[in-house]
BALOBA-1460 file (C-alpha; in Angstrom, 3 decimals):
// residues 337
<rec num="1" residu="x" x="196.400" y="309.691" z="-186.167"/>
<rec num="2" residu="x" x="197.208" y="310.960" z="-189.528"/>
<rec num="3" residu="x" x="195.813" y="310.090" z="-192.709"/>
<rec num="4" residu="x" x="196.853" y="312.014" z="-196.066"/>
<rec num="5" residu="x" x="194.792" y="314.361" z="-197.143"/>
<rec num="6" residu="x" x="194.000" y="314.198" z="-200.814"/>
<rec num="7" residu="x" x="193.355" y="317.129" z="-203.553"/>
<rec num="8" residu="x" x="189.342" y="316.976" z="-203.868"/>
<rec num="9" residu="x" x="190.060" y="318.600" z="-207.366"/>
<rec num="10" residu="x" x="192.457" y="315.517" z="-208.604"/>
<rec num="11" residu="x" x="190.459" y="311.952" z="-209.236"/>
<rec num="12" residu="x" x="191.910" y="308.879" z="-207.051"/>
<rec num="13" residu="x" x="194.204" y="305.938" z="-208.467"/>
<rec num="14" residu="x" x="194.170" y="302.588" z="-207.472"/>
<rec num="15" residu="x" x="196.239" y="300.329" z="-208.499"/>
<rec num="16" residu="x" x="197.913" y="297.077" z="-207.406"/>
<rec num="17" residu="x" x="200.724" y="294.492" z="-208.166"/>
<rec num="18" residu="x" x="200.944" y="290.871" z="-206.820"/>
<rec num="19" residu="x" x="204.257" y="290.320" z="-204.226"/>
<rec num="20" residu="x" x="204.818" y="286.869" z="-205.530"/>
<rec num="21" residu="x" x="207.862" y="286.760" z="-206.932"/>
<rec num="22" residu="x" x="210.564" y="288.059" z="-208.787"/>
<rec num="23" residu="x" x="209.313" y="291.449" z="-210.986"/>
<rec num="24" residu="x" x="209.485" y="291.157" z="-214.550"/>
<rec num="25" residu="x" x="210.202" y="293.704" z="-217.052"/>
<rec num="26" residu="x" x="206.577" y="293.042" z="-218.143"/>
<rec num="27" residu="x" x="205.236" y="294.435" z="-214.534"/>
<rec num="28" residu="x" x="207.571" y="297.176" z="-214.958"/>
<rec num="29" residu="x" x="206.568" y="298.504" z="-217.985"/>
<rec num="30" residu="x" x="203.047" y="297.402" z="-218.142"/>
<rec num="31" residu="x" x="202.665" y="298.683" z="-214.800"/>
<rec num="32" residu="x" x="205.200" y="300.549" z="-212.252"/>
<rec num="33" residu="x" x="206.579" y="302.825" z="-214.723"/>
<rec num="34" residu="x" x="203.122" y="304.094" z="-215.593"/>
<rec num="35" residu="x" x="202.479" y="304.785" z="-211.692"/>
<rec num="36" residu="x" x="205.554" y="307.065" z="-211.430"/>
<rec num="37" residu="x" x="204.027" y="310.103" z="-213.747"/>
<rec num="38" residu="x" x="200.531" y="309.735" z="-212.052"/>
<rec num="39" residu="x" x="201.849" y="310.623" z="-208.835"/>
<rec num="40" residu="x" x="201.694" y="314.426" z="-210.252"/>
<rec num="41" residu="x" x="198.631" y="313.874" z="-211.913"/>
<rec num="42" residu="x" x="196.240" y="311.850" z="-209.263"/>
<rec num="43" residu="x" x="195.648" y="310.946" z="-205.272"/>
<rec num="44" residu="x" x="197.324" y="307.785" z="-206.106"/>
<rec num="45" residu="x" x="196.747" y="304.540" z="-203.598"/>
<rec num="46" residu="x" x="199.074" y="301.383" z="-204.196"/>
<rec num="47" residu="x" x="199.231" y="297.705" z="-203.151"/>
<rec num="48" residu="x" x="200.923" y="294.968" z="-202.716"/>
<rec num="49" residu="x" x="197.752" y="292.536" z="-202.980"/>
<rec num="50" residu="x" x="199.502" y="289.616" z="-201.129"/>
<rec num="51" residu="x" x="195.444" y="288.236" z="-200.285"/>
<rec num="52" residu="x" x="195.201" y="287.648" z="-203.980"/>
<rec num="53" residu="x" x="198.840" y="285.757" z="-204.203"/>
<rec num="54" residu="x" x="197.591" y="282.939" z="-201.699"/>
<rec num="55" residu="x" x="195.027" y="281.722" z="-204.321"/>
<rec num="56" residu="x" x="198.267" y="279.617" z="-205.346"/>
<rec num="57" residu="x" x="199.803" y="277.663" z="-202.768"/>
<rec num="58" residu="x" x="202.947" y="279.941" z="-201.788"/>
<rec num="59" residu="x" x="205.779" y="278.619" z="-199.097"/>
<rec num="60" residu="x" x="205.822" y="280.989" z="-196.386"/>
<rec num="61" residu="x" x="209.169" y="282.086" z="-195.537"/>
<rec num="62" residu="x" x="209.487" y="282.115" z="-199.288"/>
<rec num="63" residu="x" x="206.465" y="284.981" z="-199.408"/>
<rec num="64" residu="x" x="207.282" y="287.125" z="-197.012"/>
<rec num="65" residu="x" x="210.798" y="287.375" z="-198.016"/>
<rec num="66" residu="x" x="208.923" y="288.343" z="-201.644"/>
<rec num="67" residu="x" x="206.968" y="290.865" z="-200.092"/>
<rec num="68" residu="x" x="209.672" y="292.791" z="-198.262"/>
<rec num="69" residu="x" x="211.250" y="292.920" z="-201.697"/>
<rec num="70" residu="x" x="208.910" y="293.566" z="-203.531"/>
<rec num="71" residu="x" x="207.970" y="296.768" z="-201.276"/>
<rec num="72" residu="x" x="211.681" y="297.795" z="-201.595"/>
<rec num="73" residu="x" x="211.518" y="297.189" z="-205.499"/>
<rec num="74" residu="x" x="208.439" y="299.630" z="-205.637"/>
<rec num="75" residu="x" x="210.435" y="302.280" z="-203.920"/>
<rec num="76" residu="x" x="213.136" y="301.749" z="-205.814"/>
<rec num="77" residu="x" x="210.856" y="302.084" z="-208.966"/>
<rec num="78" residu="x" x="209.806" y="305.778" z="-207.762"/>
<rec num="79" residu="x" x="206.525" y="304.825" z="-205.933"/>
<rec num="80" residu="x" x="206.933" y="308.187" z="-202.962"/>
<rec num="81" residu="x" x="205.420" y="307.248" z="-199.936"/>
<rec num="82" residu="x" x="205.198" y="311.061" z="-199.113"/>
<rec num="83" residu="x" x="203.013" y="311.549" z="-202.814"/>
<rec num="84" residu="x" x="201.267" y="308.224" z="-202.890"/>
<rec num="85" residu="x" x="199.379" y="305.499" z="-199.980"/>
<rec num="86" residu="x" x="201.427" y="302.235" z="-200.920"/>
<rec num="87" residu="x" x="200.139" y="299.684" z="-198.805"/>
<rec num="88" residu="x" x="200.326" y="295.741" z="-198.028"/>
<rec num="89" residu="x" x="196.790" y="294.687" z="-198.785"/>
<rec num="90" residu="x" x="196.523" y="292.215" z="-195.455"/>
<rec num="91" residu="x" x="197.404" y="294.776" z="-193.284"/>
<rec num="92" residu="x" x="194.053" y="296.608" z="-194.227"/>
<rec num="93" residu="x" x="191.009" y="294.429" z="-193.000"/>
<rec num="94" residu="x" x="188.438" y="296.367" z="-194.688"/>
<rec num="95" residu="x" x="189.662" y="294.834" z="-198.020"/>
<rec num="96" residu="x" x="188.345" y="290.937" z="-196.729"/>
<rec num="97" residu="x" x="185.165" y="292.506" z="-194.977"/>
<rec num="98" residu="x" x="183.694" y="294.391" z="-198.239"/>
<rec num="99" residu="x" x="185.114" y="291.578" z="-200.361"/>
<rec num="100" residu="x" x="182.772" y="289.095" z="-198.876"/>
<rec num="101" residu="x" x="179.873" y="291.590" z="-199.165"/>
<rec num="102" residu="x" x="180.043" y="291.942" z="-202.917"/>
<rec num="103" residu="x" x="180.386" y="288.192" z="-203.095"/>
<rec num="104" residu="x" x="177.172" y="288.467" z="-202.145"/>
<rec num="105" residu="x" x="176.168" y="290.546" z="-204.798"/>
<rec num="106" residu="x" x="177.670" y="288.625" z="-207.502"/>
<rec num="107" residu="x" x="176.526" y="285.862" z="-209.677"/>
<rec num="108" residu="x" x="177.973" y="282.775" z="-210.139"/>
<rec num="109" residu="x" x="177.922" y="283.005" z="-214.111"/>
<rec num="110" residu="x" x="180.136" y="286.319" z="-214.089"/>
<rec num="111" residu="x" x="182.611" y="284.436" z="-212.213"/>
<rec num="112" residu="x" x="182.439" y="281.393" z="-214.178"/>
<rec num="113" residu="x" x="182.918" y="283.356" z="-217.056"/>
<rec num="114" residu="x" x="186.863" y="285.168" z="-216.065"/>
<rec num="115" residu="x" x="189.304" y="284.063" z="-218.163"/>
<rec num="116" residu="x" x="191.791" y="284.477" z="-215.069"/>
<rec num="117" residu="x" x="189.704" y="281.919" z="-213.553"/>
<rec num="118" residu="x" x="189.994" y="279.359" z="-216.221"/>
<rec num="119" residu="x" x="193.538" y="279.935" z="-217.261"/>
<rec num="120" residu="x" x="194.597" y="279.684" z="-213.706"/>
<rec num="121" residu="x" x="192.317" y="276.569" z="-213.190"/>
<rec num="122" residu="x" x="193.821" y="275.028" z="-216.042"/>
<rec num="123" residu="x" x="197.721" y="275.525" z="-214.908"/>
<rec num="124" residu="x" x="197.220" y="274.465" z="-211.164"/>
<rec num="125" residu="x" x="194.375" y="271.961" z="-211.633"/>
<rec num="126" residu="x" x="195.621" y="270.686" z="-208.480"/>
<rec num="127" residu="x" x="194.224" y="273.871" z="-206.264"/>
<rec num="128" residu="x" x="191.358" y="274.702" z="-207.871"/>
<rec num="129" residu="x" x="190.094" y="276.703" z="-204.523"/>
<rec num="130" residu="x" x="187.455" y="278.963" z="-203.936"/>
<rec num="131" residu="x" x="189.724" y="281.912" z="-203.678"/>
<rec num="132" residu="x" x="190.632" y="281.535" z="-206.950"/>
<rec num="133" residu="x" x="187.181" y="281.641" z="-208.217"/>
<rec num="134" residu="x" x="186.156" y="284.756" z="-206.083"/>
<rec num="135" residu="x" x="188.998" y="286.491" z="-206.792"/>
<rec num="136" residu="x" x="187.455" y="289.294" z="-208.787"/>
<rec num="137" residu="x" x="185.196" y="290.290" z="-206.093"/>
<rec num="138" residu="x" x="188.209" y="290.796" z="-203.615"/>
<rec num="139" residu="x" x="189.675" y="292.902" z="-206.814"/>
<rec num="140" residu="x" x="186.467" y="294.833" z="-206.874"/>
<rec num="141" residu="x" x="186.870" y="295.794" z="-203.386"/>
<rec num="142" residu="x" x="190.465" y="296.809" z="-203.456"/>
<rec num="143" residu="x" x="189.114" y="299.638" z="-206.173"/>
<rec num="144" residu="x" x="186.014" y="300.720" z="-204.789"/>
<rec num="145" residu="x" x="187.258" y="301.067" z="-201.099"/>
<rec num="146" residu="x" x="189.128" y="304.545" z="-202.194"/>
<rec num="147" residu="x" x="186.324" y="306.135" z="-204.367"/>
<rec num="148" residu="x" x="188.225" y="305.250" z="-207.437"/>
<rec num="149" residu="x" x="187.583" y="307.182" z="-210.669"/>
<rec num="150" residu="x" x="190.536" y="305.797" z="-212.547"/>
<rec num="151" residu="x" x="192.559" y="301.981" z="-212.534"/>
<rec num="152" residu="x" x="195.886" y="301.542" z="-214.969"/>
<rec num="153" residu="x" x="195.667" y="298.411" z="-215.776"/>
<rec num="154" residu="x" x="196.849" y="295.904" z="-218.715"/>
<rec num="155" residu="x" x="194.420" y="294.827" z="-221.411"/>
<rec num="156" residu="x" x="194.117" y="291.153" z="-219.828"/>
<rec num="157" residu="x" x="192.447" y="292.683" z="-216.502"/>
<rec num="158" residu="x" x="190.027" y="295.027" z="-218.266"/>
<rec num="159" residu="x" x="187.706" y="292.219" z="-217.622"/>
<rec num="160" residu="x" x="188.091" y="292.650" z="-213.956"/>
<rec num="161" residu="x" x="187.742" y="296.391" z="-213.335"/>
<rec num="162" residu="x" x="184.276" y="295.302" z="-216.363"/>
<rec num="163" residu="x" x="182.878" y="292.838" z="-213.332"/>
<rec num="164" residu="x" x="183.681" y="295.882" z="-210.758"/>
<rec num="165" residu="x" x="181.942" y="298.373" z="-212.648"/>
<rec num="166" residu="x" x="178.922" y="295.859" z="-212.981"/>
<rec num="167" residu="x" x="179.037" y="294.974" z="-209.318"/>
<rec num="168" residu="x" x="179.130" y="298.403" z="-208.228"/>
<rec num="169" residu="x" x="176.289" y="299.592" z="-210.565"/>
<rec num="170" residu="x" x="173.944" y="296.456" z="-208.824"/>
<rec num="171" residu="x" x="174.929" y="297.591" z="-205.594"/>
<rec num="172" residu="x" x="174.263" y="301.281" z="-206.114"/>
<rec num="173" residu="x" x="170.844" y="300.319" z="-208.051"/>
<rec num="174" residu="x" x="169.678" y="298.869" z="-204.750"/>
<rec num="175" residu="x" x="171.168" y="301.252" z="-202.067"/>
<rec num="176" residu="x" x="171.710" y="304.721" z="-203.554"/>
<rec num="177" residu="x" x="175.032" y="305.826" z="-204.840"/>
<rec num="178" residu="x" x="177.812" y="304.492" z="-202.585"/>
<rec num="179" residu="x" x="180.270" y="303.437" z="-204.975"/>
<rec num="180" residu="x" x="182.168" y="305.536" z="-207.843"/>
<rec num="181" residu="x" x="181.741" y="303.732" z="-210.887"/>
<rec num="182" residu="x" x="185.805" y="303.131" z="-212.538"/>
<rec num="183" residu="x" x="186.854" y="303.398" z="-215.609"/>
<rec num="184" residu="x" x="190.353" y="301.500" z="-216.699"/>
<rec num="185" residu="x" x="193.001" y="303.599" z="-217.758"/>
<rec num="186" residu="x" x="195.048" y="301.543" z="-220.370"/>
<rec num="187" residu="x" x="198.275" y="303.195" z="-221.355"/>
<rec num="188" residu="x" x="198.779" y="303.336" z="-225.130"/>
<rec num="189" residu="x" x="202.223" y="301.663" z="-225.138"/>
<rec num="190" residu="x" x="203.547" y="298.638" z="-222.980"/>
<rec num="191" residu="x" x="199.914" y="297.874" z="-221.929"/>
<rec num="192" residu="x" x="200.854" y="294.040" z="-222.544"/>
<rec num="193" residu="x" x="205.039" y="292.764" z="-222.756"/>
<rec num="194" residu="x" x="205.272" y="289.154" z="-224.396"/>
<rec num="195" residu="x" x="207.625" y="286.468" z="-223.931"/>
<rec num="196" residu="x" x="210.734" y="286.697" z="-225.165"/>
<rec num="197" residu="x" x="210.466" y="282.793" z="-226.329"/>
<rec num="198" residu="x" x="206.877" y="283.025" z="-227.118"/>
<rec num="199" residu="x" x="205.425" y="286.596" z="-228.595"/>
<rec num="200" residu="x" x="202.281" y="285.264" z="-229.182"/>
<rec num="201" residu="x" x="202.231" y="285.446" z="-224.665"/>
<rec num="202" residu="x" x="202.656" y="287.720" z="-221.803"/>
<rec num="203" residu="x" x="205.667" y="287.665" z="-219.998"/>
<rec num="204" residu="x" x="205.435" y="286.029" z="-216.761"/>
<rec num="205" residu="x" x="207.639" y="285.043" z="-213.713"/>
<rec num="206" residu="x" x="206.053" y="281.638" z="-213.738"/>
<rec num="207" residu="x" x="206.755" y="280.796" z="-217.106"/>
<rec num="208" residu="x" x="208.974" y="277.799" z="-216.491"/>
<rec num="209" residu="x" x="211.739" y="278.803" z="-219.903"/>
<rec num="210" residu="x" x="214.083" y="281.595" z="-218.003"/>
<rec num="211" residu="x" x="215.073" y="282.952" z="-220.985"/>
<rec num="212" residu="x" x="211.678" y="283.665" z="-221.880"/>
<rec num="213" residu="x" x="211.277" y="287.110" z="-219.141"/>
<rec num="214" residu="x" x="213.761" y="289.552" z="-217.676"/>
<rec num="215" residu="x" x="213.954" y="290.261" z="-214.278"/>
<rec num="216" residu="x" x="214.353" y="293.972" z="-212.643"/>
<rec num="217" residu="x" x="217.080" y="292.569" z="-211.030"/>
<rec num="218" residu="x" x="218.496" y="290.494" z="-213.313"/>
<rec num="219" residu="x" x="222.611" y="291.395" z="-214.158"/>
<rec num="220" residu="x" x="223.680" y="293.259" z="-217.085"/>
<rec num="221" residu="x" x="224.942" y="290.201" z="-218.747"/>
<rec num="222" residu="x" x="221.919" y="288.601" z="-218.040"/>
<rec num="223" residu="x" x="219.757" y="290.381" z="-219.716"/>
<rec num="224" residu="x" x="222.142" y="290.946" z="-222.821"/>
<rec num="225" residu="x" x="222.443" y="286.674" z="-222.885"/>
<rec num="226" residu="x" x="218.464" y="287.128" z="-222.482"/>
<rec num="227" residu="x" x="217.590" y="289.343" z="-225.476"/>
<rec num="228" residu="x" x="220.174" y="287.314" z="-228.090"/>
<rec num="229" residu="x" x="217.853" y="284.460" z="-227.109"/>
<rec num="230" residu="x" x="215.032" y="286.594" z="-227.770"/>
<rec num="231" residu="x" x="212.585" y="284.823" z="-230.926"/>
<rec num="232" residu="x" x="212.471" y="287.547" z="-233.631"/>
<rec num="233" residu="x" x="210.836" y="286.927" z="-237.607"/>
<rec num="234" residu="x" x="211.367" y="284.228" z="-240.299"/>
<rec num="235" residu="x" x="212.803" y="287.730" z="-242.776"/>
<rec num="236" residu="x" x="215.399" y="290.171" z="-241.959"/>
<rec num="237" residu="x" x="213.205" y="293.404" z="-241.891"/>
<rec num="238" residu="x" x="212.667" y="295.551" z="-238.754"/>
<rec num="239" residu="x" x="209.157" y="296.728" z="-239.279"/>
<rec num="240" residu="x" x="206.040" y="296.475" z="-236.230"/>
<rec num="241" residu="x" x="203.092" y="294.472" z="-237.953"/>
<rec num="242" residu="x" x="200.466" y="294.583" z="-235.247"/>
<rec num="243" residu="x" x="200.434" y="290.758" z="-234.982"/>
<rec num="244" residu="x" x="202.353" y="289.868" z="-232.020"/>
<rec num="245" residu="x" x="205.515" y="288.973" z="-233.853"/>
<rec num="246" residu="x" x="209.153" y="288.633" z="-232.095"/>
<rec num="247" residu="x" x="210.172" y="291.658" z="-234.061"/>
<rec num="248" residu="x" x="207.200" y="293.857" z="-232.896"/>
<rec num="249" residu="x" x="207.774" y="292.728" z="-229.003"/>
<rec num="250" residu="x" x="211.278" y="294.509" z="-229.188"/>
<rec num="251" residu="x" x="210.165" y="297.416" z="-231.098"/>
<rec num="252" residu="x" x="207.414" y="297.779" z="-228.431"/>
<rec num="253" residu="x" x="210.228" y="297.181" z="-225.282"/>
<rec num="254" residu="x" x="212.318" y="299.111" z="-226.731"/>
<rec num="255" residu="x" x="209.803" y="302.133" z="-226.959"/>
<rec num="256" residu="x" x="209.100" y="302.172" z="-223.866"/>
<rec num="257" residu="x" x="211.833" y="301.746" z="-222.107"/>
<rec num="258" residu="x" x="213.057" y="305.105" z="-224.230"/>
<rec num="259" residu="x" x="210.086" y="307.020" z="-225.065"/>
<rec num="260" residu="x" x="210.142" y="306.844" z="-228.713"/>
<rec num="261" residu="x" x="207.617" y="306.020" z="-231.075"/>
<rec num="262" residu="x" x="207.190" y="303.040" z="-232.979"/>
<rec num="263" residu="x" x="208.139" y="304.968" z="-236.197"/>
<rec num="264" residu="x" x="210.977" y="306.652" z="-235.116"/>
<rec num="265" residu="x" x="212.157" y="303.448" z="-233.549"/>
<rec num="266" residu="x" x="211.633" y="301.624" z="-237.024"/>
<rec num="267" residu="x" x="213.578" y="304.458" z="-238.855"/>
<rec num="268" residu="x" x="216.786" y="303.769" z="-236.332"/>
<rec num="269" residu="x" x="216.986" y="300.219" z="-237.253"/>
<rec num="270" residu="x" x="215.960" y="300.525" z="-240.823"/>
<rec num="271" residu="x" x="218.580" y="298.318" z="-242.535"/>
<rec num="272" residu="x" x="220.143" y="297.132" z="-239.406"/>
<rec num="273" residu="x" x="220.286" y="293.161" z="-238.501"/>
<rec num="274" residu="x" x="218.088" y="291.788" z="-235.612"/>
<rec num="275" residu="x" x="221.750" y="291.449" z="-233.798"/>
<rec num="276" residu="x" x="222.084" y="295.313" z="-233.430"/>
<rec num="277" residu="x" x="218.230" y="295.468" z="-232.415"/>
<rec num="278" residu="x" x="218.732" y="292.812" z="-229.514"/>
<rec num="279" residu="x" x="222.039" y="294.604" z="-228.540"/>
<rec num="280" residu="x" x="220.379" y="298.426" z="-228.308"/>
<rec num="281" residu="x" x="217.126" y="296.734" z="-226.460"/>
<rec num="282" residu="x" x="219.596" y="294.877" z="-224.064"/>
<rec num="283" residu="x" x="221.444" y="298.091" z="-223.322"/>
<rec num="284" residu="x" x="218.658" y="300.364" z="-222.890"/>
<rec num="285" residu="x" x="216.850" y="298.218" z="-220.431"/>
<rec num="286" residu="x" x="220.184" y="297.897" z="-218.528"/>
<rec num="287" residu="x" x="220.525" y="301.436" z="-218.415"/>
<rec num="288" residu="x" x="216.735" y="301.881" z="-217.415"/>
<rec num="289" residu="x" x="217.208" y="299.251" z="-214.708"/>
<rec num="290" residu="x" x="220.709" y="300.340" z="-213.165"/>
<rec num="291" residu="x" x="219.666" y="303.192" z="-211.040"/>
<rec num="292" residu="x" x="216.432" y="301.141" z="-209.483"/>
<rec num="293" residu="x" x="218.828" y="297.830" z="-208.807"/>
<rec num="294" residu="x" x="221.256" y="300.865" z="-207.061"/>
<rec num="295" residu="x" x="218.317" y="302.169" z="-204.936"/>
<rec num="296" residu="x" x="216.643" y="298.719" z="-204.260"/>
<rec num="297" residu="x" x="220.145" y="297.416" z="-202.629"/>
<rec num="298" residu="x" x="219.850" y="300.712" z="-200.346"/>
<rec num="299" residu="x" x="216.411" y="300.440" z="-199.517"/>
<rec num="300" residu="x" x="215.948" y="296.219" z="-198.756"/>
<rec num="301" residu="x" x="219.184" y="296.654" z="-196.087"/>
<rec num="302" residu="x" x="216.801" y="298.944" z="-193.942"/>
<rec num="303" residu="x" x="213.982" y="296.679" z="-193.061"/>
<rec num="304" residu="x" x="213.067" y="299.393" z="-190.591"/>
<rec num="305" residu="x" x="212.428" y="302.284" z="-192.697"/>
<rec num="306" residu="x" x="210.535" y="299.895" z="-195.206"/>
<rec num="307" residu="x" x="208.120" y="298.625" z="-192.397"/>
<rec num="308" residu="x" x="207.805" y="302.461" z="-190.909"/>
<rec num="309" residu="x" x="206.513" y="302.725" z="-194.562"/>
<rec num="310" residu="x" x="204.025" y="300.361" z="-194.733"/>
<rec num="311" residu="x" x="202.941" y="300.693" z="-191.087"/>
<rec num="312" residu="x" x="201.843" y="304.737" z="-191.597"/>
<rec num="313" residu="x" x="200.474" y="303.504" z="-195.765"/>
<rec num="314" residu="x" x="198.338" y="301.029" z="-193.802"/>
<rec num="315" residu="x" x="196.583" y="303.496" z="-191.491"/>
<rec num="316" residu="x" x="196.265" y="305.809" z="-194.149"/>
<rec num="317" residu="x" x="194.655" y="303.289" z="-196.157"/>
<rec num="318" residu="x" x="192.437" y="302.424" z="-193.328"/>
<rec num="319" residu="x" x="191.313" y="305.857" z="-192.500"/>
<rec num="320" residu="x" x="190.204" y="305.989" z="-196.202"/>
<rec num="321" residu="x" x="188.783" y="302.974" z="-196.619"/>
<rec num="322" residu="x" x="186.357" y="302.328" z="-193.263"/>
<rec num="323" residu="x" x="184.614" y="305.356" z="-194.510"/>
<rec num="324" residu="x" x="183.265" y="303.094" z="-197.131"/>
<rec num="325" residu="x" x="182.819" y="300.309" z="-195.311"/>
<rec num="326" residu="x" x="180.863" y="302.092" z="-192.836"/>
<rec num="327" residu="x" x="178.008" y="302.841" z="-195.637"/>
<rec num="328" residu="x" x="178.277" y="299.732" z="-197.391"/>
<rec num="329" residu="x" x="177.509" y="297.648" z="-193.751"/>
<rec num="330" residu="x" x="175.077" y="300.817" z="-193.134"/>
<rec num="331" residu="x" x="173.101" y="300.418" z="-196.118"/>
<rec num="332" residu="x" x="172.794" y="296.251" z="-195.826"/>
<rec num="333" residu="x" x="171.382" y="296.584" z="-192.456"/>
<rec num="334" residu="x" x="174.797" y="295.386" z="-190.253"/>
<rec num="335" residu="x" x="174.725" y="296.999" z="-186.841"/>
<rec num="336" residu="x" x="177.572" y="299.706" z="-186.624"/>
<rec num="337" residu="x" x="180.013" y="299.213" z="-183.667"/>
C-alpha cells in the first residue's frame, strides 16, 4: 500500500471545509483559494469533514449528492491530489476513535463556552444534540491526527484550533509529548467575507436572503444581479473604514479576488459611483470563477476518477493518522490489536 511521503523539512497543513451545501464565495476566498499556494509551501492534508455536517439534520440523498460535488468543486478549485491528501473525513475511522478520547479529556465549561455551540443552538433549537456540543473535540482530532504545525483558518474558528491547542497541551502534560501543539494561520486578507445584505455578518449558504451570498457556481448574470443588490454606505465615497461597512466588504472581495491592496483598490475607484464598484466586483469574480465552473463540469461527469481520488486520499490519510492513534490508545492503557 502506498501512502505519500511527506518533506520532513516542510511543516504539515490541515485544513478542512464542511460538504453541506452549495460553496460560497466566502469559503472560497476565506478558505480554498488560500490552500492552492500552500501546496508549494507545506505537506498539505484536506477534508471534506462530512462527520461534522450531520450535527444538523441533513436529507441523505441530498448529502451525498453535496459531497460528490463538493469533492469535484475542490478539484476544480486547484486542490492536486498528486501535491496534497484530500480526503472524506468518514472514510478515515481514526478521526471518531481519537475524537472520543479527547472528549475525555475535555471539560464541560470549554465546551459550554464555543460560540459555534451557542449560535448554532440558537438557530436549530430544535436539534440541540450532543454532536453539536462536542463538536470541537472531533475538530481537535481532525488537526492533531497529522502532526499539524500549521491550520488556515477564518477568525471565527480561532477559538477552535484555541480549545485544540489546550486539549493537546493537557494531554501531553499527562503522557509525554504526543501531540504537536498548532498554531492558526490567518491570512491577512479575506480571512472573514460578509453578507452582501448584511456586512455587519459572514456570508453563509444558510442564510435564508439569496441575494445575500454568491455561489461558485452561480451564472454570470447571477452574480452581476447579486452585487447591484449588494448594501453599500449612506455617502457616495469609496473609502475602507475598518468597521464592517457595505463599502469595505467590496473593497475587501474585490482585493482578493485580484490581488490588490486596499489602497490601490481605493485609488481605482476614487471618484467613481458605487454602480461602477458593483459592476468591476461582479466581473472580476466572474472571471475568477469561469475557469473552476469549466473544470468542475469536467470533473463531476467522472464519478470514477473522483472516487479513485478519494479512495487512495483515504488510505493515505489512514497510514498517517493510525500512527497517532496507536500512541494515543498506547499511552491511555488500551490494549493494541
Amino acid at each position: 500500500m502506498y501512502y505519500m511521503t511527506f518533506d520532513k523539512n516542510k511543516k504539515n497543513v490541515f485544513s478542512a471545509i464542511q460538504p453541506s451545501g452549495t460553496m460560497t464565495l466566502g469559503n472560497y476566498l476565506g478558505a480554498i483559494k488560500n490552500w492552492i499556494p500552500l501546496q508549494e509551501e507545506y505537506n498539505c492534508i484536506f477534508s471534506l469533514v462530512d462527520l461534522h455536517t450531520i450535527t444538523v439534520r441533513q436529507d441523505p440523498k441530498e448529502f451525498h449528492k453535496n459531497i460528490l460535488e463538493a469533492y469535484a468543486l475542490f478539484l476544480a478549485c486547484g486542490v492536486d491530489s498528486q501535491k496534497s491528501i484530500f480526503f472524506i473525513q468518514s472514510h478515515v475511522h481514526t478521526h471518531a476513535e481519537l475524537a472520543w478520547v479527547l472528549t475525555c479529556y475535555t471539560q464541560f465549561g470549554e465546551l459550554s463556552r464555543m460560540t459555534q455551540f451557542k449560535d448554532k443552538s440558537s438557530r436549530y433549537s430544535e436539534n440541540i444534540n450532543a454532536g453539536l456540543f462536542c463538536y470541537p473535540d472531533l475538530m481537535a482530532a481532525d488537526i492533531l491526527l497529522y502532526n499539524t504545525h500549521l491550520i488556515p483558518v477564518g477568525i471565527d474558528q480561532k477559538q477552535h484550533v484555541e480549545l485544540a491547542r489546550d486539549i493537546a497541551g493537557r494531554f501531553n502534560g499527562i503522557y509525554g509529548d504526543v501531540f504537536t501543539i498548532p498554531e492558526p494561520l490567518i491570512p491577512k486578507v479575506g480571512a472573514k467575507i460578509m453578507s452582501l445584505q448584511d456586512p455587519a455578518k459572514k456570508m453563509s449558504k444558510s442564510d435564508s436572503n439569496v441575494n445575500a451570498y454568491i455561489s461558485v457556481l452561480d451564472s454570470e448574470e447571477d452574480v452581476l444581479k447579486k452585487f447591484k443588490r449588494a448594501v453599500t454606505d449612506s455617502n457616495s465615497e469609496i473609502k475602507y473604514s475598518g468597521s464592517l461597512t457595505g463599502v469595505d466588504n467590496l473593497l475587501n472581495i474585490y482585493c482578493c479576488v485580484t490581488g490588490r491592496n486596499i489602497n490601490d483598490a481605493e485609488n481605482e475607484f476614487r471618484d467613481k459611483g458605487y454602480k461602477y464598484l458593483k459592476e468591476s466586483v461582479a466581473n472580476a469574480v466572474t472571471s475568477e470563477f469561469k475557469s473552476i465552473q469549466s473544470k468542475f463540469n469536467t470533473y463531476i461527469k467522472d464519478l470514477g476518477y473522483i472516487e479513485k481520488c478519494y479512495k487512495e486520499a483515504a488510505k493515505e490519510a489512514y497510514g498517517i493518522s493510525k500512527e497517532i492513534i496507536s500512541k494515543v490508545f498506547s499511552k491511555v492503557g488500551f490494549i493494541l490489536k
